[in-house]
C-alpha positions as CSV (number, residue, x, y, z in Angstrom):
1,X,-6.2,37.8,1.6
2,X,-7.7,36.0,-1.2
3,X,-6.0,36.8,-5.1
4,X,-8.2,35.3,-7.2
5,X,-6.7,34.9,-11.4
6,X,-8.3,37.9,-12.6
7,X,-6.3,39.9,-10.9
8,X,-9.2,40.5,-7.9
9,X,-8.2,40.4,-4.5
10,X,-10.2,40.6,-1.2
11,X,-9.5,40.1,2.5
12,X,-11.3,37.4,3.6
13,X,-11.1,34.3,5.8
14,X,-10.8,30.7,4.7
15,X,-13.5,28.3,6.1
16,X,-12.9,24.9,4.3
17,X,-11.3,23.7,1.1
18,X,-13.2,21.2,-1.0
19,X,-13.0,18.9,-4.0
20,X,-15.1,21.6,-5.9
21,X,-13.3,24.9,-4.3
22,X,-13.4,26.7,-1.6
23,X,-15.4,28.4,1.1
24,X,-14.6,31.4,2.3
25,X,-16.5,34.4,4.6
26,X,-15.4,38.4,3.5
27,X,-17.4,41.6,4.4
28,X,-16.4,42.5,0.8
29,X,-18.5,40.4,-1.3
30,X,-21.9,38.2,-0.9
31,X,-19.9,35.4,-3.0
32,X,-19.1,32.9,-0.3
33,X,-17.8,30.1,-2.4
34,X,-14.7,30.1,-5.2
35,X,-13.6,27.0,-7.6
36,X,-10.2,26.0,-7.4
37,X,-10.0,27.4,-10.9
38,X,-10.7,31.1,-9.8
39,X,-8.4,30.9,-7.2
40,X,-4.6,32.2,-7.4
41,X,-3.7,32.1,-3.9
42,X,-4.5,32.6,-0.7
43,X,-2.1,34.4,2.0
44,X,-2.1,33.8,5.3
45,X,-2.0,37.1,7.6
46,X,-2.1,36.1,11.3
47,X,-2.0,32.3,11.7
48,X,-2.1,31.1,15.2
49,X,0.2,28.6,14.2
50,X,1.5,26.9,11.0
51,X,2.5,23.2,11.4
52,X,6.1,22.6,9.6
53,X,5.8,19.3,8.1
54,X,9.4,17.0,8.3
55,X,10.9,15.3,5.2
56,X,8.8,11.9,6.1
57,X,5.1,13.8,6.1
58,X,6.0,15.6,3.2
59,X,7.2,12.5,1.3
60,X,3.5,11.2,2.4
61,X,1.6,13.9,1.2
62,X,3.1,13.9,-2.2
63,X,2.1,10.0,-2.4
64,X,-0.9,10.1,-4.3
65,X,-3.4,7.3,-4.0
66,X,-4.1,4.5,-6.8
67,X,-7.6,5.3,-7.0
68,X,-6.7,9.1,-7.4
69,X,-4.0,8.8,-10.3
70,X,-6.5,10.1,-13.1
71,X,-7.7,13.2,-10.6
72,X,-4.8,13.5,-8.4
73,X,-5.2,15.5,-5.0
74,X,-4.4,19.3,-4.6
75,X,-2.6,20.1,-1.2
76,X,-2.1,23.5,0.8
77,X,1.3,23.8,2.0
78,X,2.6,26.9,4.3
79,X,5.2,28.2,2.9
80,X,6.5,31.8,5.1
81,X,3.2,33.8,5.0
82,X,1.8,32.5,1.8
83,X,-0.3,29.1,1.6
84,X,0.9,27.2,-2.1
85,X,-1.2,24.5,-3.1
86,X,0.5,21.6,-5.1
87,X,-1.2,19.9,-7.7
88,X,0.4,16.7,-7.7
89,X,1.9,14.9,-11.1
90,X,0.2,12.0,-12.3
């Protein structure tokens, strides 16, 4: 299920997340692509499996990279059923 931030929301299913948005396939729309700005969340339904990151991986994905301190990274971290994404601070 995609919520996008005008309040829309279709069923769909994620195909890949890039630095522009993401793309996505749903029977309900011919749209196949989203910005990031569009994009509220996205929850995830029936996951095969959702990897649980330790205290170490975590502590390494929040590290952003010199060369990305003016345009930080966004992440997508599972969190239950839902899928956050975490802009990180510059």
């Amino acid at each position: 299920e995609i919520l996008f931030r005008t309040g829309d929301c279709i069923a769909g299913v994620v195909e890949r997340v890039t630095d522009e948005g993401m793309y996505f396939a749903s029977p309900q729309t011919k749209s196949k692509f989203a910005r990031h700005e569009q994009i509220q969340s996205v929850q995830v339904s029936s996951a095969k499996s959702l990897n649980t990151f330790d205290a170490k991986l975590m502590e390494r994905l929040k590290t952003v990279p010199r060369n990305k301190k003016s345009d930080p990274p966004t992440q997508c971290v599972p969190r239950g059923q839902t899928v956050s994404t975490i802009r990180m601070a510059r």
